[in-house]
C-alpha positions as CSV (number, residue, x, y, z in Angstrom):
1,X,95.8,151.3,84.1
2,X,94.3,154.2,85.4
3,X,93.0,157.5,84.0
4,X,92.5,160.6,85.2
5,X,91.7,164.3,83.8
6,X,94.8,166.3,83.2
7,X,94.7,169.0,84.8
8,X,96.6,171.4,82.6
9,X,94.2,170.8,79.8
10,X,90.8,170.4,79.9
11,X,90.8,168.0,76.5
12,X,93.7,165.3,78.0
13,X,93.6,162.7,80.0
14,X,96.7,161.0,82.2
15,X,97.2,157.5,82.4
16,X,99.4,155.7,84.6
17,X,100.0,152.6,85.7
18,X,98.1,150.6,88.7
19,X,100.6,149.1,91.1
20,X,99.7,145.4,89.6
21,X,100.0,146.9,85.9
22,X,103.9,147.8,86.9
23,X,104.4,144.6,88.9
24,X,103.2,143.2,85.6
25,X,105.8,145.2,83.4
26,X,108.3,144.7,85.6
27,X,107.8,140.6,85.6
28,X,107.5,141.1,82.1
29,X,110.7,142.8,81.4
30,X,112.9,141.1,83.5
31,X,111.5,137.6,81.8
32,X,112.4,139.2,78.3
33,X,115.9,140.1,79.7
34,X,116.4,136.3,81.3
35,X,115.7,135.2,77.6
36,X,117.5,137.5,76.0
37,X,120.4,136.4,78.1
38,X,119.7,132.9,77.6
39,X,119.5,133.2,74.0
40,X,122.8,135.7,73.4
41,X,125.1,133.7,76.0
42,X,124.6,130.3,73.1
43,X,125.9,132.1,70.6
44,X,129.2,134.5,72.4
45,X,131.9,132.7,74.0
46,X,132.5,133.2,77.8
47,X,135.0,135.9,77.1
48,X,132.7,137.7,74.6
49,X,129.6,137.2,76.4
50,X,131.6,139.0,79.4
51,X,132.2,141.5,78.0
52,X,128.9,142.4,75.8
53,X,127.0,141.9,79.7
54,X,129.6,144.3,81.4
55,X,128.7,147.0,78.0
56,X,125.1,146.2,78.6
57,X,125.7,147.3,82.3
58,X,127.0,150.4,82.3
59,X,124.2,150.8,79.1
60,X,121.5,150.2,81.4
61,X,122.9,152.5,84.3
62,X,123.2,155.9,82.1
63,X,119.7,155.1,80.9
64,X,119.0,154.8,84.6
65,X,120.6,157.6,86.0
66,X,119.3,159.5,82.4
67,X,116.0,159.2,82.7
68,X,113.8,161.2,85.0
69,X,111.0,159.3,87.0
70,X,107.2,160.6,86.7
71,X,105.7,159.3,89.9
């Protein structure tokens, strides 16, 4: 993580993460997603879990395409 003043006001700071801290969160997330798969597909049939990954899909683009990027 690092900091750094903000420069629109004197009494913040910004923090962002390093490029290892999102590598990090990234590894993270996707392992929590793998699991999360792992453990949903045991309990849905193949026809459910179909269609619960195809909902998650377009879930996860609009959230995607929703959300703006702070770089």
């Amino acid at each position: 993580m690092e900091r750094a003043d903000d420069p629109g006001d004197r009494r913040g700071r910004l923090v962002r993460l390093t490029p290892l801290g999102e590598e990090t969160a990234v590894r993270a997330t996707r392992r929590h997603r793998d699991n999360l798969r792992r453990l949903l597909a045991q309990q849905l049939l193949a026809e459910h879990w179909e269609r619960f990954a195809s909902g998650r899909r377009l879930l996860s683009h609009a959230v995607e395409n929703g959300v703006p990027r702070r770089r």
